[in-house]
Each structure stands twice: as structure tokens, then as C-alpha cells.
C-alpha positions as CSV (number, residue, x, y, z in Angstrom):
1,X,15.1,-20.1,33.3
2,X,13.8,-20.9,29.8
3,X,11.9,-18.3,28.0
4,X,9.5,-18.8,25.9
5,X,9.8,-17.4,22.3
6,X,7.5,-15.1,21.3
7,X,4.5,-14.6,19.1
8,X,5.1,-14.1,15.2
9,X,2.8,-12.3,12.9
10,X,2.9,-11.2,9.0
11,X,1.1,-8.2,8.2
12,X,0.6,-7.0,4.9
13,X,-2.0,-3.2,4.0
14,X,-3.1,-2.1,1.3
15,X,-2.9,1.9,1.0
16,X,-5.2,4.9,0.5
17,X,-4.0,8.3,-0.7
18,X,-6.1,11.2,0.6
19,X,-5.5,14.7,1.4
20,X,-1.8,14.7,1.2
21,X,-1.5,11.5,3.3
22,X,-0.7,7.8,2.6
23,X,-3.2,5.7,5.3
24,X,-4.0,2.1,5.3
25,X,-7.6,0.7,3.7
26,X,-7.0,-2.9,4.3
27,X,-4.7,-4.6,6.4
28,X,-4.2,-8.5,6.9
29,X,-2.5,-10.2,10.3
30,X,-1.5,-13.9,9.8
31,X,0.0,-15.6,12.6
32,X,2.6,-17.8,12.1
33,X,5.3,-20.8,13.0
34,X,7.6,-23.4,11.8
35,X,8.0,-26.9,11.8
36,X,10.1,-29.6,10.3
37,X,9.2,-30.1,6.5
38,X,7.7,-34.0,5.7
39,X,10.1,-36.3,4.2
40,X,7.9,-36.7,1.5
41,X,8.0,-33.3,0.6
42,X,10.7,-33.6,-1.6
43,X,8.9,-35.7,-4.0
44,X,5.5,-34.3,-3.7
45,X,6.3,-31.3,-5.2
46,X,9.4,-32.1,-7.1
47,X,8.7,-30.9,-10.6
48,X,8.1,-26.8,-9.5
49,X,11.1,-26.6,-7.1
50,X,13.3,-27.9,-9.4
51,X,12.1,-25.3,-11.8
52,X,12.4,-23.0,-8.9
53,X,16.2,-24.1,-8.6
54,X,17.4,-23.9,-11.8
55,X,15.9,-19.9,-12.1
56,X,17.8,-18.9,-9.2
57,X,21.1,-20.5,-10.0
58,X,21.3,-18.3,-12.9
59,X,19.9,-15.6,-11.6
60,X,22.0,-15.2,-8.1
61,X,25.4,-14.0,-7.9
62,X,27.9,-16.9,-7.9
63,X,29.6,-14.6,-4.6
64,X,26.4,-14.8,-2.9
65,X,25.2,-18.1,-0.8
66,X,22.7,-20.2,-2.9
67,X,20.0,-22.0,-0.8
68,X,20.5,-26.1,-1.7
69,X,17.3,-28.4,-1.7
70,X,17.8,-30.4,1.8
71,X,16.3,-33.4,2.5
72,X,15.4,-31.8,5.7
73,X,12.9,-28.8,5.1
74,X,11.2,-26.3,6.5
75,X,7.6,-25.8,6.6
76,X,5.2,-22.9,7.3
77,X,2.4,-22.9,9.5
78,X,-0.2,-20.4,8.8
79,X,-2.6,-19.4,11.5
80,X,-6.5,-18.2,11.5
81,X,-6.1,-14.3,8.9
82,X,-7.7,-11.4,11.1
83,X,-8.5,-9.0,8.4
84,X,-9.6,-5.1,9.1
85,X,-10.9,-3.6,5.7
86,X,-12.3,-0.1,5.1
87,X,-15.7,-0.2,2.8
88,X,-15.1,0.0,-0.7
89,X,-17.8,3.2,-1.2
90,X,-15.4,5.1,1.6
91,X,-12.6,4.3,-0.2
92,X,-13.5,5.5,-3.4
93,X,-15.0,8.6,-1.6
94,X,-11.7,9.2,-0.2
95,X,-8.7,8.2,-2.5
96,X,-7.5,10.8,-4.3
97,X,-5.8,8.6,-6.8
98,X,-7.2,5.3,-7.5
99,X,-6.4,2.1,-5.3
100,X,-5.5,-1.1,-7.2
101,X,-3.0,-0.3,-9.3
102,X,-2.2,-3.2,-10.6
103,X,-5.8,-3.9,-11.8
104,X,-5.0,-0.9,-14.2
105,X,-1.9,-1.5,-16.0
106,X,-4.0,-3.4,-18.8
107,X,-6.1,-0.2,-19.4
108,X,-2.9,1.8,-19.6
109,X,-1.3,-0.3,-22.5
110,X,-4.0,-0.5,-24.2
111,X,-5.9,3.0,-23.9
112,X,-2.9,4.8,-23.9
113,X,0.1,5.7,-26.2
114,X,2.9,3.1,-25.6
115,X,6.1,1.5,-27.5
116,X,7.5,3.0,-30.3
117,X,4.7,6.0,-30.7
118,X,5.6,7.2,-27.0
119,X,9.1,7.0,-27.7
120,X,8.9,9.2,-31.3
121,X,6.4,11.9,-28.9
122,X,9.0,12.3,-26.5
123,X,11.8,12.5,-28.7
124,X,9.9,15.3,-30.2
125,X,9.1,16.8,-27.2
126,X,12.7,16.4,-26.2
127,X,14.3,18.0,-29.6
128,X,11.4,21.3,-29.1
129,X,12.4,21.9,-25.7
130,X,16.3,21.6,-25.9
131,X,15.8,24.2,-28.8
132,X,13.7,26.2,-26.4
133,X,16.2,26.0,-23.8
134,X,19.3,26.7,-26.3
135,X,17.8,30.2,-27.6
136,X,17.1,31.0,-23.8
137,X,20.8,30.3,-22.9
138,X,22.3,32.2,-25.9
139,X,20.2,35.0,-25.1
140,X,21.7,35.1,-21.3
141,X,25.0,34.2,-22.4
142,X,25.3,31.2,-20.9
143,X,28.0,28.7,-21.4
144,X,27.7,25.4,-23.5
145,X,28.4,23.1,-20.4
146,X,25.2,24.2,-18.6
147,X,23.3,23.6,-21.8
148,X,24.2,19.9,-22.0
149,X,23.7,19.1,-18.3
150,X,20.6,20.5,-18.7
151,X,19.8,18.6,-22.0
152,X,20.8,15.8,-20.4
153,X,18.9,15.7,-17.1
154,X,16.0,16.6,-19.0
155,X,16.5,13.4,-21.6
156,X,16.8,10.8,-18.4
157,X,13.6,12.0,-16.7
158,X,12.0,11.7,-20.4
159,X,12.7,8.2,-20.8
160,X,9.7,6.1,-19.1
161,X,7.5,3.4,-21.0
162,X,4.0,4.5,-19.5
163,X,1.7,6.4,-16.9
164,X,2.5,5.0,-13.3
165,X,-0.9,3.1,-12.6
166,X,-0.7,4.1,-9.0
167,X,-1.1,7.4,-10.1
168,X,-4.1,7.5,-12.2
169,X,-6.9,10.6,-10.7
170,X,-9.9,9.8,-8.9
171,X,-12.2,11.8,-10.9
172,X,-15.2,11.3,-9.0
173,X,-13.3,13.3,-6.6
174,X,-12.5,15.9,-9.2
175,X,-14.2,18.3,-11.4
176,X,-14.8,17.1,-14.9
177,X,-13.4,20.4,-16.1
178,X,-10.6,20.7,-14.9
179,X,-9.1,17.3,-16.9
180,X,-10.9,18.5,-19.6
181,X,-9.0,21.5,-19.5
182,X,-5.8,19.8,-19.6
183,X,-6.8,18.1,-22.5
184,X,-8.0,20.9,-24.6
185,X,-6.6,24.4,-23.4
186,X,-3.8,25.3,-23.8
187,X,-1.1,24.7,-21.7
188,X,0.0,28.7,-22.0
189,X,-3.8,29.4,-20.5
190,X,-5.3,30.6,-17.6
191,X,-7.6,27.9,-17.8
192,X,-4.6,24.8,-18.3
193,X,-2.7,27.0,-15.2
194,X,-6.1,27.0,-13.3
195,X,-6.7,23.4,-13.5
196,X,-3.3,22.3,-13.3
197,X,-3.6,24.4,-9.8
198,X,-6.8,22.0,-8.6
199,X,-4.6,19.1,-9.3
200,X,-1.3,19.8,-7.9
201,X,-1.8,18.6,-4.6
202,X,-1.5,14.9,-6.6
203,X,2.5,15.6,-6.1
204,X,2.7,14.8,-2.8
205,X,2.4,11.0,-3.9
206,X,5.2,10.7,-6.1
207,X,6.5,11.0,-9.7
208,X,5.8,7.1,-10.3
209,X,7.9,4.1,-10.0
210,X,10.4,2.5,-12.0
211,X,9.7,3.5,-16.1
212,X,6.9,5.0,-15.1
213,X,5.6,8.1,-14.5
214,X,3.0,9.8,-12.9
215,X,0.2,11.9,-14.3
216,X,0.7,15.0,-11.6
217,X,4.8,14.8,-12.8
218,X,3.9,15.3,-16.4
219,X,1.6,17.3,-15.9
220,X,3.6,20.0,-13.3
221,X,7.1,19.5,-15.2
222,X,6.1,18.3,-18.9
223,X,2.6,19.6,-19.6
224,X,3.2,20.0,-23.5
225,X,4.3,16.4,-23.5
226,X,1.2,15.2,-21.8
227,X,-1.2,16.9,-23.7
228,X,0.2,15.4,-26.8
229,X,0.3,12.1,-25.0
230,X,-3.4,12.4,-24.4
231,X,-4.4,14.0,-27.2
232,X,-3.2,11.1,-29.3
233,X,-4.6,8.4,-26.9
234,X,-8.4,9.6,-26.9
235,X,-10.3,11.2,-29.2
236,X,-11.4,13.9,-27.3
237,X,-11.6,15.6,-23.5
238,X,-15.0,13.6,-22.9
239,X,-13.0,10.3,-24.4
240,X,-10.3,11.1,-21.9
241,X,-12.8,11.7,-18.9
242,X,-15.0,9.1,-19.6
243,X,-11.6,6.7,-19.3
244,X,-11.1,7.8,-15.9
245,X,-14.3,7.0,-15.2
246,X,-14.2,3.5,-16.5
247,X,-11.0,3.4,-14.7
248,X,-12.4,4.0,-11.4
249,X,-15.8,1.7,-12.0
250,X,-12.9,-1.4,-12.3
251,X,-11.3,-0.7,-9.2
252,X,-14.3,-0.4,-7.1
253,X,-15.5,-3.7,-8.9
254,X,-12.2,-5.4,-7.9
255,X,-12.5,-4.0,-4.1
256,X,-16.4,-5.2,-3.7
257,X,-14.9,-8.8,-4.9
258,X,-12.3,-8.8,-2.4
259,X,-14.6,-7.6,0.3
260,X,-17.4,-10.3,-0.7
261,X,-14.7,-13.0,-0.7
262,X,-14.0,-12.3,2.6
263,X,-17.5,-11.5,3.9
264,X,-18.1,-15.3,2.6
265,X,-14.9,-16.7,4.0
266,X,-15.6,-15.2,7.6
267,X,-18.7,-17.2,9.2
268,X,-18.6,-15.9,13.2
269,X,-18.6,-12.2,15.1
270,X,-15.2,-11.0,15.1
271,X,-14.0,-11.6,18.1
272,X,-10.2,-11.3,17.1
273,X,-7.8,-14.1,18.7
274,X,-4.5,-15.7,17.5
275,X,-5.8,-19.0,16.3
276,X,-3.1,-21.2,14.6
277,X,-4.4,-24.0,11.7
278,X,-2.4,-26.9,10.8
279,X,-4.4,-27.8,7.7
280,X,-3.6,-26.1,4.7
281,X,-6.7,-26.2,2.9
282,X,-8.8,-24.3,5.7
283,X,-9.9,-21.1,4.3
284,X,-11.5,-19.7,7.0
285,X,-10.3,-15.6,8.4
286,X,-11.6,-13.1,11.0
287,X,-12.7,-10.4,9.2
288,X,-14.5,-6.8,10.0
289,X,-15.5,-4.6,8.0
290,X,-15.4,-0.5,8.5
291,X,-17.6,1.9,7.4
292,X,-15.4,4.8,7.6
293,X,-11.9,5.9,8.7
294,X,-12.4,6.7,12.1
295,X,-13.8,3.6,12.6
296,X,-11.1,1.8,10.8
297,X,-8.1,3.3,13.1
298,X,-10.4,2.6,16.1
299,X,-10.3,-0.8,15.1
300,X,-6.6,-1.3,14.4
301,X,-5.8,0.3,17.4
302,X,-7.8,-1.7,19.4
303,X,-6.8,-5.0,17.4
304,X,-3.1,-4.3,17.8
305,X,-3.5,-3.8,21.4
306,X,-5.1,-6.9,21.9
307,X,-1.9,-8.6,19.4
308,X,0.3,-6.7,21.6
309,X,-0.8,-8.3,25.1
310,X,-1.6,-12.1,23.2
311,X,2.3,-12.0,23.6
312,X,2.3,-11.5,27.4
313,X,6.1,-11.5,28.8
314,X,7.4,-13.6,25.7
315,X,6.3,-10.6,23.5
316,X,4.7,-10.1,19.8
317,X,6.8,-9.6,17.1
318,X,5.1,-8.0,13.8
319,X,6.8,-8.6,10.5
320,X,6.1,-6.6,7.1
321,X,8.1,-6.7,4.0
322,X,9.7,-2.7,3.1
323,X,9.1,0.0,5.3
324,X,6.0,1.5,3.5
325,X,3.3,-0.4,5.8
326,X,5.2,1.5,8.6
327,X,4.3,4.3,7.8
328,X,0.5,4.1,6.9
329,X,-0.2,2.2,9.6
330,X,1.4,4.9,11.8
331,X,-0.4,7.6,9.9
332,X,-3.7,5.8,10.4
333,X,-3.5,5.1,13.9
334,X,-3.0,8.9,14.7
335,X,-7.0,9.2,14.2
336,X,-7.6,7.2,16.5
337,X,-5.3,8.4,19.4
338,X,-6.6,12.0,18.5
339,X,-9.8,10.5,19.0
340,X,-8.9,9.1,22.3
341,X,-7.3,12.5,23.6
342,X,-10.5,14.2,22.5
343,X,-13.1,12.4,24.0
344,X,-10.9,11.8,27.5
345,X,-13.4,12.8,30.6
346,X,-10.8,15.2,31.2
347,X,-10.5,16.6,27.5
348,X,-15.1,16.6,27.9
349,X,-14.5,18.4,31.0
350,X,-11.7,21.2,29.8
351,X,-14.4,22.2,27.0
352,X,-17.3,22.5,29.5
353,X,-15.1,24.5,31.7
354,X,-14.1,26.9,28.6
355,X,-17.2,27.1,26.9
356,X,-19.7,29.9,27.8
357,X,-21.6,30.4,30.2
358,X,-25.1,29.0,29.2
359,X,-28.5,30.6,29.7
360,X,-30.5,27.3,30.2
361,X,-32.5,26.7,33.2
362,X,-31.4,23.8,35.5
363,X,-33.3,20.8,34.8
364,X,-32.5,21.5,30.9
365,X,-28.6,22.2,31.4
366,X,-29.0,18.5,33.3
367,X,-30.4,16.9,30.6
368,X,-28.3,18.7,28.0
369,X,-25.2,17.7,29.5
370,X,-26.1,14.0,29.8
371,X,-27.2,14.0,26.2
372,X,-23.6,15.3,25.3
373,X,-21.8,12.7,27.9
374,X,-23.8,9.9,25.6
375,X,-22.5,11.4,22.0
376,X,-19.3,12.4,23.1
377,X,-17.6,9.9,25.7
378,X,-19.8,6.5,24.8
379,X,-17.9,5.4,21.5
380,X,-14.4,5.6,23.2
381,X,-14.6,5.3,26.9
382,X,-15.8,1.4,27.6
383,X,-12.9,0.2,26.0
384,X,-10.4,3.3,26.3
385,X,-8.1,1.2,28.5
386,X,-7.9,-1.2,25.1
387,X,-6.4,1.2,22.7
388,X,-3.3,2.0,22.1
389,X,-1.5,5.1,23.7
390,X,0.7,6.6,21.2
391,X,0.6,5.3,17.1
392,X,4.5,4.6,17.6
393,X,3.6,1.5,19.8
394,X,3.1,0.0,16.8
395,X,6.2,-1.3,16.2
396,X,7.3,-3.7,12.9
397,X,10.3,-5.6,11.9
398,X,11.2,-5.1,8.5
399,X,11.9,-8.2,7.3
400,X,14.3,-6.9,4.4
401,X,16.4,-4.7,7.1
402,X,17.2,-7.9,8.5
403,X,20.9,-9.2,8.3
404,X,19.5,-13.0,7.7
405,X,17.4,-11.9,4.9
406,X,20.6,-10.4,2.7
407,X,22.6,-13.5,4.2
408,X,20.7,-16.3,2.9
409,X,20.8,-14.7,-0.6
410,X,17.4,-12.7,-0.6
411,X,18.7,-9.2,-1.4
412,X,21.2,-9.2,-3.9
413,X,22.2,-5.2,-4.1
414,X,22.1,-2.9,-0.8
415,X,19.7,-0.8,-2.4
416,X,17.4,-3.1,-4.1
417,X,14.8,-4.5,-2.8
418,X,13.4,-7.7,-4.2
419,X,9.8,-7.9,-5.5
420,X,7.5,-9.9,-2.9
421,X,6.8,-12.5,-5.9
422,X,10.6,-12.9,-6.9
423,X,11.4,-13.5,-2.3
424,X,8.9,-16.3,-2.6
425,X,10.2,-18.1,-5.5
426,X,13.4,-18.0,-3.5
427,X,11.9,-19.4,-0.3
428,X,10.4,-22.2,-2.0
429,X,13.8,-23.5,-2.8
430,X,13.5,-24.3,1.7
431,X,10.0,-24.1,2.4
432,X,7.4,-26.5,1.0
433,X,4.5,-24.0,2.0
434,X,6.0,-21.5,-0.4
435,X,5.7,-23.9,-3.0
436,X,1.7,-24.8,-2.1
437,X,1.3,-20.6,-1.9
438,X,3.0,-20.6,-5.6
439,X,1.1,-22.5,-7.0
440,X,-1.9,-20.7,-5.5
441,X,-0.8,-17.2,-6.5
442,X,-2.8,-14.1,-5.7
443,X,-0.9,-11.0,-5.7
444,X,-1.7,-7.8,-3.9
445,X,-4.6,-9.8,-1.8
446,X,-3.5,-8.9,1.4
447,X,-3.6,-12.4,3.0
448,X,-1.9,-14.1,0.2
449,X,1.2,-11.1,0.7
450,X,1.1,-11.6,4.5
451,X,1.8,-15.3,3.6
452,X,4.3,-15.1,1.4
453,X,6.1,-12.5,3.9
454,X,5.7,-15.5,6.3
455,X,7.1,-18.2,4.5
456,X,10.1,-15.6,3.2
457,X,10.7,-14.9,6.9
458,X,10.8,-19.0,8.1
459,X,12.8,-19.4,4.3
460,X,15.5,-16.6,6.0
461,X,16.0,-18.2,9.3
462,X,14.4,-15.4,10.8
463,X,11.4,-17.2,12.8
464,X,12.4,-21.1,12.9
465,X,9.7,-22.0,15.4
């Protein structure tokens, strides 16, 4: 019996760090298929995969399989974006280090100490604390091996060319003082130790990425260094914190954009529903809009759900490039199935049954009760049966696990994984949407990266109709 194959969707998020835990703010569902590239296609946009070609000839490994422009070519089909976003004023309420990341970096190279001036400040920093370290050992005896594996461990986690941006402090959720404090005090202080103290719950997210480094590392493992770093970048603590502010004024700016854009694209309710559009210039999404967290996993749950049983007996399959969304989405969908468990009849009727006896007459413990039936079981219960039961239901390939994506030449080292931009650049060597989405390029917009996850997927063999 022929079976038919099964839904495919790309879904990109976009995180929020708050209270220890990475959740999801944003997250973007694109539907998607593949046909038979047009004959024409080779022609049409000759001049950028050519350019595309020649880059990755160089750059792959001559072991590895190199994708060959065919005259028979894959194309992408996108369907009809279904968007949940969280409210940019919730966001910034909630993140304890700023969103956006990328819309930073510029701020950081130019407000903050970089090239060779970093470089001669840790060097410094480096030279004082090996000296430190040395008079400690030879007053404990200890032997000259230790001393240089020390020295060097503390030399290699030294060497990084700027502050991660996606770790820079939400200071509106922050006391003024206590960066002020690290700016000023010093770092021997009660005061430095105190508001080092209020901020060392930043760790939990990291110690930055790549040559970068975060400001809660420097700050719990190098706070001399730090100090110096911002002491020579601003003029003075209120410099520093009025940075932080501007810092946090640009990245709301750039999620009210991206909200607006969308509020403008969507023009109906959303009533979410795979929808599949074969013209690429449509520009049209389903997008809502949340107002706060609990909403926001309500709504994911009960979107996935409804992705979930679109599939029927072929199934859905759900595609995201890395593990990270994984996880946040899982993290965010816990809310809402703690929600679920808690305002169950039988949960409501547990807590009547253990809560005191009450000393109102009948006609008011009537009323009373109904009143908390309407605030308590109303939000969840009409649709209860359309949520999902447990947040591991939510189940993703990761596209980059996948034994096609390292075949066809997309993941050149085990432990590497590619950049989103550099896998596109790749796939339009095979897939003439990737080229169109190139060419249209908008980075860390969470439509544009479920996209590009698409096309990568088609470009891998993965999904080939």
C-alpha cells in the first residue's frame, strides 16, 4: 500500500534568558517541499552561483564530495510562515541579558577597548597575576611544573578579542549600583564582592562564544582585568551605565521593528493552518502576538498540537538547525503543561477538598465557588483536549545530526558545526531558492533562518518532495 510522505516543517526561535533558564521569545514554522528546479534556472541566476562555486571549491576538503551545478536542480517551496512572538515590553521585562546580539557587536567595537589596547591590558593583567601566582607557589613549596600549567591555562582563557554580545546585562533589570560598583570599587571590597554577588546568577548562560567572552566570566574569574577593561572604555561608572542603557534602548528598537513588520505582513485572525505558496514574491505570514509567557507556551503548545495532527497517519516532521531550539522550546512548553496540570477539574477539585473548611453561608459559598470555576478552569479547559500532554512531544530533527547533511559535504569536521549563513551558500550550489533567499539576506529574522534551514535540508537530500 503506498504511503504518503509526510509533512515537513523548518522552525527556527529566537531565545530569552531569564531566571537561570534559556526559553523561546519568537519562534517561526515554515512549511515546506520540493520540486524539480526550471531549466532556465541555470542562466537566470548564473553570475551568483558561479561565485557561489568557486568559494566552496577552495574552501571544501578535496576528500570530501563537492556538490556539481546540474542541469537538473532542485527547488524549494516555501509555504504560508506561522509566527508566535512574545511582546517586545515582556521581553525586555524579562531577559536577564539582552536579546539581539548581533544588533550589539557594533556598540562593542566601538564603545569598548579592542585590537591592540585589549591585547597590551591583558598581557599586563597576565604578567601581574603569573607573578601573583609564583610568590604564592614558592611560599607553599610548590613545584615549577604546576606553575606553568597553571600559567598556561590561565594565558588560553586570556586570549579573546571582545565582550560576547550575547552576554551583555539587562540593566533595567538590575540596580544601577551594583555596575557601578564594579566599575569603581575595588575589586578587594565588600562593596565589588556584594555586587559581584547580585550578578552571579548571569553564569548560568555561559562564558561567551568563540573569542569572546562574557561579562559574568570576567567578572567571577578575572575581575581586575575587567575593571581595567572598563575603566579605559568609559569615562566613568555613570558612562559605563548609561552604555548599557543605550544598549538595551537598540534592542528593544530592533524587536518593535520586527514585530511591526510582521503585524503589517499578517492581514487575517490567526487561525493557524499549513498553507503552501508557490509564488515567491508572496510575503504574507500567520502571525500572533503574546502578551506574556504563559500565554506564549499556551500558544505553542496548542500550535504544535494542531502541526502535530495536520500530519494525520503520514506524520509531521519538524526540522531545526543545532540542538539549541530543542531545548528552549522544551523549556518553554513546561509552563504551559504545568498550567494544564493545575487548572485540571480534578487538580480545582483536590485544592477544594484540602482547603479549609469555610465559614460562609450557603448561597455565598455557591456563588464563591462559581466565581473561582470562571478564573481558574475557563482559560485552559475549552481547548484542554488541544494541548499537548507532556513538552517532550515536541519532537525535532536536527538537521546537522543527520548522516545526509555531513554526506553531501555540509559539515566538514565532526565537531563543527557550520554557520547557518555559510550551509546556505552551500545549498545554493543545488537549489535555486537558496540563491533567491541570498540574495535577500536577513540574518537572525526568524522566517528568513527557518528558510534557509529549508532550502539546506532539500540542498542535503533530506526532504526531496
Amino acid at each position: 500500500m503506498h504511503r504518503g510522505k509526510p509533512v515537513v516543517i523548518a522552525l527556527d526561535s529566537e531565545f530569552l534568558k531569564t531566571h537561570g533558564h534559556v526559553l523561546t521569545r519568537a519562534v517561526a514554522f515554515v512549511p515546506f517541499s520540493a520540486r524539480k528546479g526550471t531549466s532556465g534556472s541555470e542562466h537566470q541566476f548564473d553570475g551568483s552561483v558561479v561565485a557561489t562555486s568557486t568559494s566552496l571549491h577552495s574552501s571544501l576538503s578535496p576528500s570530501l564530495p563537492v556538490p556539481k551545478r546540474q542541469a537538473f536542480r532542485r527547488a524549494t517551496v516555501f509555504g504560508v510562515p506561522i509566527i508566535l512572538n512574545l511582546d517586545p515590553v515582556e521581553v525586555m521585562r524579562r531577559a536577564d541579558v539582552l536579546p539581539c546580539g548581533h544588533s550589539l557587536a557594533l556598540e562593542l567595537r566601538t564603545g569598548l577597548v579592542s585590537g591592540e589596547r585589549l591585547r597590551t591590558l591583558q598581557e599586563r593583567h597576565a604578567r601581574s597575576d603569573s607573578k601573583a601566582f609564583l610568590r604564592r607557589t614558592e611560599e607553599a613549596t610548590t613545584t615549577t611544573t604546576t606553575t606553568t600549567t597553571f600559567s598556561g591555562n590561565r594565558a588560553w582563557h586570556l586570549e579573546f578579542n571582545s565582550l560576547c554580545p550575547y552576554s551583555i546585562p539587562n540593566i533595567r533589570r538590575a540596580d544601577h549600583s551594583w555596575f557601578k560598583a564594579i566599575y569603581s570599587a575595588s575589586v578587594h571590597s565588600s562593596e565589588f564582592r556584594g555586587a559581584a554577588m547580585c550578578l552571579d546568577h548571569l553564569k548560568t548562560y555561559g562564558k561567551g562564544r568563540r573569542q569572546e567572552r562574557s561579562l559574568s566570566f570576567l567578572l567571577r574569574h578575572h575581575p581586575t582585568l575587567l575593571q581595567e577593561i572598563l575603566r579605559v572604555s568609559f569615562s566613568s561608572a555613570e558612562a559605563w551605565c548609561a552604555w548599557l542603557v543605550m544598549c538595551g534602548d537598540l534592542v528593544e528598537k530592533e524587536l518593535r521593528q520586527l514585530a511591526e513588520k510582521y503585524r503589517q505582513m499578517s492581514s487575517s485572525p490567526f487561525t493557524p493552518s499549513i498553507l503552501m505558496e508557490y509564488d515567491p514574491s508572496y510575503k504574507g505570514v500567520q502571525y500572533k502576538e503574546c502578551g506574556n509567557m504563559e500565554e506564549f507556551s499556551y500558544e505553542l503548545s496548542r500550535l504544535w498540537y494542531i502541526l502535530l495532527r495536520h500530519g494525520g497517519e503520514v506524520g509531521t516532521k519538524l526540522y531545526t538547525y543545532g540542538d539549541m531550539d530543542a531545548k528552549a522550546i522544551q523549556n518553554t512548553l513546561r509552563l504551559s503543561c504545568c498550567m494544564k496540570t493545575r487548572y485540571s477539574p480534578r487538580a480545582s477539585q483536590s485544592a477544594r477538598l484540602c482547603s479549609p473548611p469555610s465559614q460562609l453561608t450557603g448561597a455565598d459559598e455557591a456563588s464563591n465557588n462559581k466565581s473561582d470555576s470562571q478564573h481558574v478552569l475557563n482559560p485552559l479547559q475549552p481547548e484542554s483536549g488541544q494541548l499537548l500532554t507532556s513538552p517532550y512531544e515536541a519532537k525535532v530533527v536536527d538537521v546537522t545530526r543527520h548522516t545526509l547533511f555531513a554526506a553531501s559535504g555540509f559539515r566538514t569536521s565532526p565537531r563543527v558545526i557550520p554557520p547557518l549563513g555559510d550551509a546556505l551558500e552551500k545549498a545554493a550550489i543545488v537549489d535555486e531558492a537558496a540563491v533567491r533567499l541570498r540574495s535577500q539576506s536577513d540574518p537572525h529574522n526568524p522566517v528568513w533562518d527557518a528558510k534557509a534551514l529549508a532550502c539546506i535540508t532539500v540542498a542535503c537530500g533530506i526532504c526531496l518532495g
